[in-house]
C-alpha atoms as one frame of an Amber mdcrd trajectory, in Angstrom:
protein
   0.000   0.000   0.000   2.853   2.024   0.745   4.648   1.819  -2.282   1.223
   2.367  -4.516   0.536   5.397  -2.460   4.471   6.682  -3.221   4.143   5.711
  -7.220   0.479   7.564  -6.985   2.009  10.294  -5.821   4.946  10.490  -7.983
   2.992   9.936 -11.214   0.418  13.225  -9.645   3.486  15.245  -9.066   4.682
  14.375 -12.383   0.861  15.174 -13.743   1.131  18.916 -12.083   4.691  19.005
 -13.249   3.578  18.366 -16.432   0.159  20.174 -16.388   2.769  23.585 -15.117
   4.997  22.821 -17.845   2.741  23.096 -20.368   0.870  26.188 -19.280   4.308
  28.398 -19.025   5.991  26.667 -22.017   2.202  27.378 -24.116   2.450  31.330
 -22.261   5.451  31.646 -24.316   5.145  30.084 -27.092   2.002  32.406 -27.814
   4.585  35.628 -26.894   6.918  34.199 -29.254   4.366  33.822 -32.045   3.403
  37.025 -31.541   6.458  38.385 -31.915   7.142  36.445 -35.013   3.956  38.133
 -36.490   4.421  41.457 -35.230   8.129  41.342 -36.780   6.982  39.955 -40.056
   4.938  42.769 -40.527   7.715  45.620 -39.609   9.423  43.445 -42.198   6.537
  43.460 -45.162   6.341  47.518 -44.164   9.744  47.860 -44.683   9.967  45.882
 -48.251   6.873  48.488 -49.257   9.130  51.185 -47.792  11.581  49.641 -50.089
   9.623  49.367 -53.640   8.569  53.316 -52.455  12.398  54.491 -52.701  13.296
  51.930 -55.518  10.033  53.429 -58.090  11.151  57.290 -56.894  14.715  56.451
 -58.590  13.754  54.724 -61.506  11.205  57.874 -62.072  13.701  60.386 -61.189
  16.280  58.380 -63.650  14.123  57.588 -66.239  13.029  61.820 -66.556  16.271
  62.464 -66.878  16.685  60.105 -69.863  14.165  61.809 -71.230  15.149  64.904
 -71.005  18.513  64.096 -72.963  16.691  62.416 -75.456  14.500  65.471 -76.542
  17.524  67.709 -76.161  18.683  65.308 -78.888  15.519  64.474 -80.848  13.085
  67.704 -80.215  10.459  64.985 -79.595   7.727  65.978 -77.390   6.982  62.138
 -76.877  10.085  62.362 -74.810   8.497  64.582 -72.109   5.442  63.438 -71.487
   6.935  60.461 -69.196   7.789  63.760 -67.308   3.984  64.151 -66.076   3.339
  60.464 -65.464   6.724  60.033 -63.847   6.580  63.470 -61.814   2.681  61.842
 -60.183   4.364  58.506 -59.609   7.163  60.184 -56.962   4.531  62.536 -55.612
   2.487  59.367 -54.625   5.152  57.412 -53.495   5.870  60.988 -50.883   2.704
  61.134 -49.574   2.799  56.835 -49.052   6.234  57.755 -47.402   5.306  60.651
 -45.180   2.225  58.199 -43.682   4.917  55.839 -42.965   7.157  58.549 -40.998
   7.340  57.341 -37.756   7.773  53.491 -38.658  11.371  54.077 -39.554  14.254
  55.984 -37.809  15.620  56.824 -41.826  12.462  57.862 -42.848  11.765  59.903
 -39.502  15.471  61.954 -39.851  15.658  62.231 -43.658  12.300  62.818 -45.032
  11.836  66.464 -44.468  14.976  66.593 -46.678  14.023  63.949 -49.149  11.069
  65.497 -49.903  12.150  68.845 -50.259  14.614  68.122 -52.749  12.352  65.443
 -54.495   9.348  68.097 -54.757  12.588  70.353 -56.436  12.975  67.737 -58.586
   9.584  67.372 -59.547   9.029  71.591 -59.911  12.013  71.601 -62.641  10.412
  68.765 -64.335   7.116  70.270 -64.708   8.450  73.618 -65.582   9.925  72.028
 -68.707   6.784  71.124 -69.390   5.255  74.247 -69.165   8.016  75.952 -71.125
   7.577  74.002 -73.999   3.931  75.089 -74.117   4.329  78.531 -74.079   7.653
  79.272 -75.550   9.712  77.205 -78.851  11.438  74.009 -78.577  15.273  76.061
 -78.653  14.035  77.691 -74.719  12.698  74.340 -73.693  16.182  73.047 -74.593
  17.554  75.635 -72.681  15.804  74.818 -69.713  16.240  71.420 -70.072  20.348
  71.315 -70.321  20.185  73.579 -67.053  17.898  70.802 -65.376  20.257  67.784
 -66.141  23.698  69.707 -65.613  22.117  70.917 -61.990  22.468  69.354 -59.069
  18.847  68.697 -58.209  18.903  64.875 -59.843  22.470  63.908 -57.946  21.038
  65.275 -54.803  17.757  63.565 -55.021  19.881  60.166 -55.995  22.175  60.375
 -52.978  19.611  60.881 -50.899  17.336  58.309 -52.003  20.455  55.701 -52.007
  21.028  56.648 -48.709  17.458  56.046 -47.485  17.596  52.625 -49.005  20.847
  51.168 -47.348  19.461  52.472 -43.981  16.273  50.337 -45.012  18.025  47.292
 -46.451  19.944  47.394 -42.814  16.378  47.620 -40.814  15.232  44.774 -43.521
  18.291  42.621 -42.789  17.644  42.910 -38.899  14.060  42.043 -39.413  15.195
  39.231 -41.037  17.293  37.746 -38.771  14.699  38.734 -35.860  12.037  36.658
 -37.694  14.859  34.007 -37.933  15.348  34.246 -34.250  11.556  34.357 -33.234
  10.866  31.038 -35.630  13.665  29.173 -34.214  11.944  29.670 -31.014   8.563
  29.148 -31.375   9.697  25.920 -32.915  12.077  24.959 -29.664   8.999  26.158
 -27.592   6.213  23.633 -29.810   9.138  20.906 -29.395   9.194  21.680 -25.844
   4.911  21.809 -25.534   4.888  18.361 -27.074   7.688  16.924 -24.409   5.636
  17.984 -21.724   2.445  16.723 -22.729   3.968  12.921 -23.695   7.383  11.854
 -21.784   7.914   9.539 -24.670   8.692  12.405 -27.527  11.931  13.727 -25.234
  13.570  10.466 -25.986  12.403  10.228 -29.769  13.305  14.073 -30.026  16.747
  13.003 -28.045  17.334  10.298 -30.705  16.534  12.905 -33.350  18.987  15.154
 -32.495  21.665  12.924 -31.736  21.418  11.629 -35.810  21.205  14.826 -36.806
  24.498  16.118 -35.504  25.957  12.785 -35.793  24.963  13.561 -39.458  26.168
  17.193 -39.256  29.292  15.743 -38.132  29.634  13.048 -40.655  28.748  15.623
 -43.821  31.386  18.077 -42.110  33.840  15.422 -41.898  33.624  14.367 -45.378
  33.066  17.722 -46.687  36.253  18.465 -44.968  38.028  15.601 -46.311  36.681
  16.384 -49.763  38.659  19.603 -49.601  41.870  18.871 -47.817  44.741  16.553
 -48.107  44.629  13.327 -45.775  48.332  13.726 -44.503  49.287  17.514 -44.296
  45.479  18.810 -43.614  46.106  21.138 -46.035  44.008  22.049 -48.911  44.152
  19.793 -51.820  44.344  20.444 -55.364  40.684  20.278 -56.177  39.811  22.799
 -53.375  42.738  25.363 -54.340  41.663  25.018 -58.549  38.259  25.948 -57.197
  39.357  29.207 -54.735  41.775  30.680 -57.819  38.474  29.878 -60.262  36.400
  31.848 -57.717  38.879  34.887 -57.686  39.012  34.791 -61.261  35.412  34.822
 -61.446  35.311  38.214 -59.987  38.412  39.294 -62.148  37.351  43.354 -62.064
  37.202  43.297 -58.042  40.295  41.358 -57.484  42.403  43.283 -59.510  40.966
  46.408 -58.062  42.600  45.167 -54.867  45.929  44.237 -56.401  45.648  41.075
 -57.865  46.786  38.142 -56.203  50.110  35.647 -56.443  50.369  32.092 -56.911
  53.372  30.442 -55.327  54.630  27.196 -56.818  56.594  25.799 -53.621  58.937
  22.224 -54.753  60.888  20.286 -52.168  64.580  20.175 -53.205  66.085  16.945
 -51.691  62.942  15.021 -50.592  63.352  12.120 -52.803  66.492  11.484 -51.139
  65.050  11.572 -47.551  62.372   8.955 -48.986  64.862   6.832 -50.121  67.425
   6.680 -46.973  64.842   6.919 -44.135  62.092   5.929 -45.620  58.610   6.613
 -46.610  57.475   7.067 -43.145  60.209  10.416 -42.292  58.916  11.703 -45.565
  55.554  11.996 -44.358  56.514  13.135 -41.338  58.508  15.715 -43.190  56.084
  16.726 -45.091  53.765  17.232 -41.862  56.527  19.214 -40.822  56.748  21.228
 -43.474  53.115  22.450 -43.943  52.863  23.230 -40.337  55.986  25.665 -40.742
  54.471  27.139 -44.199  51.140  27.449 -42.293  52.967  29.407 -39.431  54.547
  31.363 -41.877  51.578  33.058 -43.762  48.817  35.343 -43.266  45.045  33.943
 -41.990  44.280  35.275 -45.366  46.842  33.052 -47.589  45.327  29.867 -49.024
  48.413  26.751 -48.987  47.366  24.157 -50.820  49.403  20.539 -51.077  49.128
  19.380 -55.002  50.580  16.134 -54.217  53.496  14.806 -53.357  56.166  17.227
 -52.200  54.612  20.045 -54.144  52.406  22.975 -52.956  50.795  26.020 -53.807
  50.215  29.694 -51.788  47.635  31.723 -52.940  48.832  35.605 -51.721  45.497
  37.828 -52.095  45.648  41.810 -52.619  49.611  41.165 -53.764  49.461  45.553
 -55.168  54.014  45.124 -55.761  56.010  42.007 -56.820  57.869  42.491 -53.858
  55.438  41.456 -51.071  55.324  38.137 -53.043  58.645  37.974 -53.007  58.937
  38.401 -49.452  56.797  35.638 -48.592  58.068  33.329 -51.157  61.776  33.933
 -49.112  60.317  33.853 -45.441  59.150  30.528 -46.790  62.238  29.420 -48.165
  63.693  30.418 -44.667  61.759  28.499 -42.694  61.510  25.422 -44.385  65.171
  25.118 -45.112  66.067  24.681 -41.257  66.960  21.438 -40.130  64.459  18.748
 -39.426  64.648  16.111 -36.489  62.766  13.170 -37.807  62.497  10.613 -34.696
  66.189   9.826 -34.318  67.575  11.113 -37.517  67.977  14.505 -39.016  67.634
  15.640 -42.440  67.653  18.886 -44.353  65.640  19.779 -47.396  65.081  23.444
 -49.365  62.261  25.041 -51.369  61.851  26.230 -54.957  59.567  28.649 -55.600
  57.922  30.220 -58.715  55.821  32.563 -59.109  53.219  34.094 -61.088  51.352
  37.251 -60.630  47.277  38.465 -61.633  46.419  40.477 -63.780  50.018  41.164
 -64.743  51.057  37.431 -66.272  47.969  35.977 -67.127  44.102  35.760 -66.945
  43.184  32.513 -66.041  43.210  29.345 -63.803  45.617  27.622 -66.698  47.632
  30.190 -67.608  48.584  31.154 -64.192  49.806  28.120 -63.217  51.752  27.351
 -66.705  53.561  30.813 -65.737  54.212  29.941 -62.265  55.156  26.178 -63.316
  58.023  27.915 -65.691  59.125  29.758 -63.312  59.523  27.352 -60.871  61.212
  25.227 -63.775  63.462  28.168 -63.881  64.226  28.711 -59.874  65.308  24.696
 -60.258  67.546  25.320 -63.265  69.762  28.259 -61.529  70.590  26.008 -58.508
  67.319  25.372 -56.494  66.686  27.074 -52.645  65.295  30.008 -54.485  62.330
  32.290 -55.479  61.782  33.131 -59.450  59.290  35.120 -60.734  57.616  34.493
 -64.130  59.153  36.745 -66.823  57.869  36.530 -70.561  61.290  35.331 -71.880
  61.174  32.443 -69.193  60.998  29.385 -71.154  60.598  25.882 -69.688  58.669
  22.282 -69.789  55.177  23.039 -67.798  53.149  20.405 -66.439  49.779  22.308
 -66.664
């Protein structure tokens, strides 16, 4: 009787448990939500907010195109996208002066925005009134004064400025709404634990695959992309960065370009062959670590295979910085290696080729740095050569 009583109260303290659960975990779920919904629709004001300043600069832009194409053609066609365009911003105003006080942007900068927009808009319209009451050589006049002014520049910045503040409330939004609907999901997940004991070790299980998963997708994604004995990239994962840089060709030159380093071991064969296979892995370990230590947390060091690797050097703006790292490289890995009980004592070759200067893309690039690497071998190895046009060599790419 005893131990009924103690499991009947157990299981009704575990019924009020649950019962209390439930009500607090259902009070905020229904905050949550509402915060989800309240957020969404800051966010749907904010995309209208959006379309508002994205129609007033395609007006604004497209009068001006007009404008220059009646100074041009005389046509009178031209202008009247003047009147429909000059009513489209002066709705979109009067949309964004109701939505004042629903964004810190639009509360600042409107006052301004819509002075210089309603500018914009007077000008327009007094083209259009010229050209009714006076000959097409006064509208044209008028009209070179309106696009060499200041009025359509002014209105531009302005509006551009508006919208970044905007995309910046849009992107917070965004991740609030993010934020909200990972937690009314936790909070649901949470509801449905507390009403049946039997879902916390199904949603246990669940979760334990799922990061096992995570883990096993990571690890293979990881392996996909690096090499099994140095950890370093491999060649498949460096071809694809250099393709992505080149992809963006304008930008990356902007910066400076960017250097590929053709790193050889001088001497490793020779270590394989007297100590074995197992020192030249180690040495090769070895090695990467010092190259890693070496670089920037923005170089990329790949390992092609076998004793060969590859530095990527972003935003390289003089041949010299390249150079410098090819020798602090060159430095480093030339000091003396203790491989369990033995010592040995390998260099590095290095050639290089610069972008834009030497080539364009993936396989020219590494032809150029191949030669010169071919070349930095030929002149008596432990040494850096760029890639010069009247290099000339066997390459391997």
């Amino acid at each position: 009787m005893k131990l009924k009583a103690t499991v009947d109260n157990i299981a009704l303290a575990a019924l009020v448990f649950a019962v209390v659960a439930i009500a607090a975990v259902s009070t905020v779920a229904i905050l949550s939500a509402e915060n989800l919904i309240r957020t969404n629709e800051n966010n749907l004001r904010t995309q209208r907010i959006i379309s508002s300043l994205e129609s007033i600069r395609f007006n604004a832009v497209a009068l001006d195109m007009g404008e220059q194409n009646f100074i041009i053609t005389g046509n009178e066609r031209d202008l009247e996208r003047y009147r429909s365009g000059s009513e489209q911003i002066e709705g979109e105003l009067a949309y964004l002066a109701g939505k004042r006080t629903e964004q810190a942007a639009l509360t600042e900068r409107l006052t301004e925005f819509d002075g210089v927009a309603r500018q914009f808009i007077a000008s327009a319209r007094k083209i259009i009134e010229t050209r009714q009451a006076l000959d097409f050589t006064a509208t044209q006049s008028l009209v070179r004064a309106h696009i060499t002014g200041e009025l359509q520049e002014k209105l531009l910045a302005v509006t551009h400025q508006l919208l970044a503040q905007s995309h910046q409330q849009q992107d917070r939004l965004e991740a609030d709404l993010i934020l909200y609907g990972d937690k009314v999901r936790r909070l649901i997940l949470a509801l449905i634990s507390s009403s049946a004991f039997i879902l916390i070790f199904l949603y246990g299980t669940l979760r334990r695959l799922d990061k096992e998963q995570r883990a096993a997708q990571m690890r293979i994604a990881h392996q996909a992309a690096h090499d099994s004995l140095t950890d370093l990239f491999n060649r498949s994962a460096v071809m694809e960065h250099i393709s992505m840089r080149l992809r963006n060709a304008e930008a990356e030159a902007a910066l400076g370009g960017f250097a590929l380093l053709l790193m050889d071991l001088d001497g490793f064969k020779a270590v394989n062959d007297t100590l074995g296979h197992a020192a030249g892995d180690e040495l090769l370990i070895e090695v990467a670590r010092r190259a890693r230590l070496a670089l920037r947390d923005s170089d990329y060091i790949a390992r092609l295979g076998g004793d060969e690797f590859l530095i990527v050097i972003p935003q390289v703006s003089d041949q010299d910085t390249a150079g410098r790292v090819a020798q602090k490289l060159i430095g480093v890995i030339g000091e003396q290696y203790l491989l369990g009980a033995d010592r040995a004592q390998v260099t590095a070759s290095v050639g290089i080729s610069l972008f834009p200067r030497d080539a364009q893309d993936l396989e020219a690039l590494m032809k150029c740095a191949d030669v010169a690497l071919y070349q930095a071998k030929h002149i008596g190895r432990n040494c850096a050569q760029f890639f010069e046009p009247g290099l000339r060599g066997y390459s391997r790419f």
